[in-house]
N, C-alpha and C positions, 0 to 999 in steps of 0.2 A: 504494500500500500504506500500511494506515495504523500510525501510530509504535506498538510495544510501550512500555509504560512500567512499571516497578516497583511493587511492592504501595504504598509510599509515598504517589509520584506518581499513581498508581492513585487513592487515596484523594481526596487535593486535586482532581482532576478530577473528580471524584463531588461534590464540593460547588463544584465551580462555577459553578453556577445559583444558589447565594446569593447571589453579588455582581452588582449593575448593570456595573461599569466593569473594566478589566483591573485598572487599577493596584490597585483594592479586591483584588482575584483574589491580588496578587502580593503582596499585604501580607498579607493572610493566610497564607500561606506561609513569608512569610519571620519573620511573630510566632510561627507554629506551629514553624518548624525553631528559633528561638532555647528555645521550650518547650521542646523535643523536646533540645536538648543539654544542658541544667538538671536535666531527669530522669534522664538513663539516664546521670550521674556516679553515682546511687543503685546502678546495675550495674557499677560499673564502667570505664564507658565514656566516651569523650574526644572532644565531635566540636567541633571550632573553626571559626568562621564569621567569616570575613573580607571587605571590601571588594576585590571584584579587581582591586585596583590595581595588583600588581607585576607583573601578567599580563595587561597590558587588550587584551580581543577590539578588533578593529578599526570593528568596530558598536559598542563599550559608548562611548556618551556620556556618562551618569551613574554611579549608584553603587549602579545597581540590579542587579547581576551579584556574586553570589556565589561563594564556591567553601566546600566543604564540605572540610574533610582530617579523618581519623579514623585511628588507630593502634590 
C-alpha cells in the first residue's frame, strides 16, 4: 500500500522530478519549510524548525532530520 501524505508533502513530491539527486530533493524542502515559517508569522503563526538533536532517531547520522513544533 502506498504512503498517504499531506496537501504539503503532497506538493514537494509533485516537484520532485526537478531535482537530479535526493539530497537537491531534500534541500529544497527544507529552504521551502524555512520560507514557509517566515510567512505565515504574517498570520499569525509560529512554526520552529530545529536540528533533531535532543531526539536523535537511531538512523539520523547527520543533521539532516528535522522536527517541525507549531503552537
Amino acid at each position: 500500500m502506498m504512503k498517504q501524505y499531506g496537501i504539503l508533502m503532497s506538493f514537494f513530491r509533485h516537484h520532485r522530478e526537478r531535482f537530479s539527486t535526493e539530497e537537491e530533493f531534500r534541500r529544497f524542502i527544507k529552504e521551502s519549510l524555512g520560507a514557509l515559517s517566515r510567512d505565515v508569522r504574517d498570520f499569525g503563526v509560529e512554526i520552529s524548525v530545529r536540528p533533531d538533536v535532543l531526539n536523535p532517531r537511531r538512523s539520523s547520522r547527520d543533521w539532516n532530520h528535522l522536527i517541525l513544533g507549531c503552537e
